[in-house]
C-alpha positions in Angstrom: -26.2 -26.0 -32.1 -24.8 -24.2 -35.4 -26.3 -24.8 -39.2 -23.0 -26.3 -39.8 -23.3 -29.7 -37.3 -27.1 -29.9 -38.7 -25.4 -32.7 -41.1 -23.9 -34.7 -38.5 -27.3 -34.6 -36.1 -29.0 -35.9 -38.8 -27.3 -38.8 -39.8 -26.9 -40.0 -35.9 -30.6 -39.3 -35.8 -31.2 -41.8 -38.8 -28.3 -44.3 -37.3 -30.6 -44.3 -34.2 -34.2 -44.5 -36.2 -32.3 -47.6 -37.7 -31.4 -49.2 -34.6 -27.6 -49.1 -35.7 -26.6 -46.5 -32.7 -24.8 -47.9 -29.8 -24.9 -45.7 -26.7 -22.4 -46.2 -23.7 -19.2 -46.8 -22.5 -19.7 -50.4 -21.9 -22.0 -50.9 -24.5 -19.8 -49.3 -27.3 -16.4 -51.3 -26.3 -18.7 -54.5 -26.4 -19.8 -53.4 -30.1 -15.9 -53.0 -31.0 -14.5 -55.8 -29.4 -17.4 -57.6 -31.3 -16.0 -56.3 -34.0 -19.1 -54.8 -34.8 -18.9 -51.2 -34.5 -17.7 -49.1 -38.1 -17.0 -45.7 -36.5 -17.1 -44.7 -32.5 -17.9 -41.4 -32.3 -17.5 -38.8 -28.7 -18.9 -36.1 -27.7 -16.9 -32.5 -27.4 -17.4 -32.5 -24.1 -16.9 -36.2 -22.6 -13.8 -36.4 -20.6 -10.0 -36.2 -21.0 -9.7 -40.0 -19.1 -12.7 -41.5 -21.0 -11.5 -40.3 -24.4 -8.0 -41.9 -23.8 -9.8 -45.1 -22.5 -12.1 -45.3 -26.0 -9.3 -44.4 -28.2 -7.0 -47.1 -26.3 -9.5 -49.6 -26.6 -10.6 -48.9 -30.2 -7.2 -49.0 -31.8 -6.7 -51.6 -35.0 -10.7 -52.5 -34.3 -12.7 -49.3 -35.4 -12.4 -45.7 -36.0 -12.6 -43.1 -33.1 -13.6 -39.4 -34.2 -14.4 -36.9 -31.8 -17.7 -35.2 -32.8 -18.5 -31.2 -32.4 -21.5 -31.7 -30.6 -22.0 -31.7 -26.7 -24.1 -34.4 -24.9 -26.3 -31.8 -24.3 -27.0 -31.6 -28.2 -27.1 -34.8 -28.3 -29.9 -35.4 -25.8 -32.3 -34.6 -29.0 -31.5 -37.5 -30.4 -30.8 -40.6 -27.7 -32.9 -39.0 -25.2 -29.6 -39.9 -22.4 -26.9 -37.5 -21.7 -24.0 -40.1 -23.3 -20.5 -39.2 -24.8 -19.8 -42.7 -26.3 -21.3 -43.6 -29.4 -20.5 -46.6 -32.1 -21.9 -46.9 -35.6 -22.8 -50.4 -36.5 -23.7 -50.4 -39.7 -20.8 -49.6 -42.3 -23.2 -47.2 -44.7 -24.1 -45.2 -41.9 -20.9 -45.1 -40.8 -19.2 -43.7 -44.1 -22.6 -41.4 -43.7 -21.5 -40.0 -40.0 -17.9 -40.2 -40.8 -18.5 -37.6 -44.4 -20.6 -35.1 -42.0 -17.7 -34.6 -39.7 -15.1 -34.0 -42.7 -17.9 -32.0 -44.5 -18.0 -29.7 -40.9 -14.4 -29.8 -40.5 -14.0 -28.5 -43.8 -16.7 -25.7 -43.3 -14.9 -24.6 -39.9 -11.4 -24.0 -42.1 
């Protein structure tokens, strides 16, 4: 995992200590439909079908951003290979949200 994405693994690390990470498919489009999820987040490496399914589903209820990190990175922090994420907790959100513009902004 680069220095760069050390931002984002932190703040999904504190959205999980805080119990405000949602994990799952099923679980995330429950969170959104719920209208509880701030941001839905995916993993680089989750599927070309699933992606179009969360983005589909997510669209006028939350944000859907598309993280740099693998579900193999992310294993460190929701001990589960998982692509689909929500944020349910607006601060964090705005948190998670900042890290990915911050690394996007690093990688120009």
């Amino acid at each position: 995992m680069e220095t760069n994405n050390q931002k984002l693994f932190s703040a999904l690390s504190l959205c999980k200590k805080a119990g405000r990470l949602v994990l799952g498919f099923d679980a995330v489009m429950d969170s959104v439909y719920r209208g509880k999820a701030h941001l839905v987040l995916l993993a680089s490496d989750v599927s070309e079908g699933t992606a179009k399914r969360v983005r589909r589903n997510c669209e006028d209820l939350a944000p859907c951003l598309q993280m740099p990190l693998a579900q193999t990175d992310l294993c460190a922090v929701t001990w589960k290979k998982v692509g689909v994420y929500a944020v349910t907790d607006e601060q964090l959100a705005v948190l998670c949200r900042r890290s990915l513009e911050q690394n996007k902004e690093d990688n120009a």
